[in-house]
C-alpha angles and dihedrals in degrees: 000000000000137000096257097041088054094062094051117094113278107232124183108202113208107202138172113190131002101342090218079167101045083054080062100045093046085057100048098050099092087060099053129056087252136103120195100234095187149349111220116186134194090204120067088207105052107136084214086077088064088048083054097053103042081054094056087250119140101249115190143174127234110172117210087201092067086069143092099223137336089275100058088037087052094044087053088048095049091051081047097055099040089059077074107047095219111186084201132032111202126200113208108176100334113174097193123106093225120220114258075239100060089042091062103049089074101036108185092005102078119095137184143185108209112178105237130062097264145236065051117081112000122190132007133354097026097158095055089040086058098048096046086052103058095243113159092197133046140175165142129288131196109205140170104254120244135177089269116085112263078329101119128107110295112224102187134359132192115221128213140175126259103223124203104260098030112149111203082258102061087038092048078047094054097047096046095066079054092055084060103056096041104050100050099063093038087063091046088052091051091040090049086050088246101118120041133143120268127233082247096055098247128129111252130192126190087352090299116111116238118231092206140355116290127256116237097208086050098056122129122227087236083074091062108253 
């Protein structure tokens, strides 16, 4: 490791399938402050840990199904993450409901993308949600993780429209290269100290607390994009 890449933010990315945003936020690294220290997968055949490994990144598996239950799966991650001292655990596609244990054992440096404009659509099968319901604009959202499933403070989110004709296929196409765009600068502020969560569990940036999530397409150019 070399000088310069020490002094970036350690991030361990916790993945379950391609890691289509890990890919972004690999190739964004060398423009943030940030070093993905690990990947670390619950499912032996995600194509991201090949992703990982092609980029010289520690890719490992840790199968829930080996485990009892979530608690005793989620107290194996977190000693798998923390080989690693990660100042911030990343979860790229995760498909995993974490324990309010594990949650709190990295309170303010856990981060999630979840696609639909939350509070709006939690959980699975966001793209088809949005179209049953008659939305004409869908989404992505990057948020601090809390006990309460994808229920944490959103701190940017990336807009699209919603087109006559969209499947839950060409919509979930759309908002991924969303996804792309939004992860990777959310990572750099934290890693730059300028976005934590509050005590009072609100986003701040720049030691100014935030009254709603960002919006990626009305960015300055003073935040760094």
């Amino acid at each position: 490791m070399t000088e310069a890449s020490a002094a970036r933010l350690p991030v361990v990315v916790l993945i379950s399938g391609g890691g289509s945003n890990l890919g972004a936020l690999i190739a964004e690294q060398s423009r943030w402050p940030y070093r993905i220290a690990a990947v670390i997968s619950n499912q032996p055949a995600a194509r991201g840990l090949e992703r990982a490994l092609a980029a010289g990144i520690p890719a490992e598996i840790l199968d829930h199904r080996d485990y009892p239950d979530r608690a005793a799966y989620d107290l194996a991650l977190a000693a798998a993450i923390d080989r690693h001292a990660p100042g911030l655990v990343v979860l790229a596609g995760f498909m995993r409901i974490l324990t309010p244990a594990f949650v709190a054992r990295y309170p303010g440096r856990l981060l999630n993308i979840h696609p639909s404009l939350l509070p709006k659509f939690p959980g699975l099968h966001t793209h088809r949600r949005a179209l049953e319901a008659g939305e004409r604009e869908h989404g992505a959202s990057v948020h601090f993780v809390t006990a309460e499933l994808d229920g944490g403070p959103a701190i940017m989110q990336a807009r699209v429209p919603v087109v006559p004709g969209d499947s839950p296929e060409t919509l979930a196409a759309r908002v991924l290269v969303q996804e792309h765009r939004l992860y990777p600068p959310v990572l750099g502020w934290f890693a730059q100290g300028r976005l934590r969560l509050g005590e009072d569990a609100r986003v701040q940036l720049d030691g100014v607390r935030l009254a709603g999530p960002l919006d990626l397409n009305e960015l300055p150019a003073v935040l760094g994009m």
